[in-house]
N, C-alpha and C positions, 0 to 999 in steps of 0.2 A: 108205644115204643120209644125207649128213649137212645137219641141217637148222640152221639159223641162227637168231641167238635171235628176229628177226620170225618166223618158221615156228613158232617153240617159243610164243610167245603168241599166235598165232593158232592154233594146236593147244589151247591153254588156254581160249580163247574156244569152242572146239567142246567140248572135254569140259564145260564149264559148263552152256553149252545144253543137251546132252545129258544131265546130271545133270537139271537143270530139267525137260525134256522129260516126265524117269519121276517128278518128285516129290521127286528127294534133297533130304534134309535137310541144313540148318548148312554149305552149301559153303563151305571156304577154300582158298586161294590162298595156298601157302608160295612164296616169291620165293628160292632158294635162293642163286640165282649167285657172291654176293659171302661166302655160307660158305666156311670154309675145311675140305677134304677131301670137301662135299658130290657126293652120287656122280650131279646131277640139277640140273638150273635150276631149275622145278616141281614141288611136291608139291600134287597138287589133292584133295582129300578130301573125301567128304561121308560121310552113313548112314540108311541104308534100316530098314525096319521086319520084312523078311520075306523067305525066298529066295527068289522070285519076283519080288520088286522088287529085290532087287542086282542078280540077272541082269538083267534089262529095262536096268536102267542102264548094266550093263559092254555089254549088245549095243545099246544106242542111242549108248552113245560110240561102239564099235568102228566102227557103220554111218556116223556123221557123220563120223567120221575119214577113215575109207576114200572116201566118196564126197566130198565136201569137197578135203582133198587129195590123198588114193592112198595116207595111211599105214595101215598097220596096226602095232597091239603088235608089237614085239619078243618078247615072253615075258606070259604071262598066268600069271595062281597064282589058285589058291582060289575055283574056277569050283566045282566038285564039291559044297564045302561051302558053300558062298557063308554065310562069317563076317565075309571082308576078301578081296573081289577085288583083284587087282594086277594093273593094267595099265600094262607100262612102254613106253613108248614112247622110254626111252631119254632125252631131254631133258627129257622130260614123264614124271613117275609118278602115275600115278593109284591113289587107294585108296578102296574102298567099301564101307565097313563097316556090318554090324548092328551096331543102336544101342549093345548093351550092349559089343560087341569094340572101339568104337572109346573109350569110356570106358573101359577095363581099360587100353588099350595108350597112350592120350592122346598120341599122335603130332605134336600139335600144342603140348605140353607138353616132346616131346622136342627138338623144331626151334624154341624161342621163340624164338631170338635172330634169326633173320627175318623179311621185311617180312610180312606176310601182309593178305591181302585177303577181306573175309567179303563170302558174297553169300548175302542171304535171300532163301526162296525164294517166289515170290507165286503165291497159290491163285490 
């Protein structure tokens, strides 16, 4: 299915929520598009405190995707360990890290050079 970049931010509006939803922490919004070689339009990233709460988050994105608009991940990683879930939807990559994985790898250090969009999160 290929989805159009309205689809790709309205898919980014549901992985948000759904971050929200379980409590993710520090959500941004990397706007990849206008990278050159960038392999994805979105990178949306937040980080959880504990595997039980990355999971929660990678299965309350996947259920608002799917019921929402009928996507599911393409390819999931790091369900097992839940250090840095990756959910790619392809247009859309999702990543969900425990706190300390996502400060080791600073992925948002790696992509500065695009727009990106922070949302905090309200108790």
């Amino acid at each position: 299915m290929n989805q159009t970049i309205y689809e790709s931010e309205d898919l980014v509006k549901l992985v948000v929520q759904g971050m929200e939803d379980k409590k993710g922490r520090d959500i941004i919004i990397l706007d990849l598009q206008d990278i050159d070689h960038a392999i994805t339009n979105y990178f949306v990233i937040c980080h959880g405190a504990s595997k039980p709460q990355l999971e929660a988050i990678a299965d309350g994105i996947i259920e608002k995707s799917l019921k929402n608009l009928g996507v599911k991940p393409w390819h999931k990683e790091g369900i097992e360990n839940a250090e840095w879930i990756l959910l790619d939807y392809v247009d859309v990559v999702v990543h969900i890290f425990r706190g300390d994985r996502r400060e080791f790898y600073q992925l948002e250090k790696l992509w500065a050079d695009a727009p990106s969009v922070h949302h905090d999160h309200k108790e």
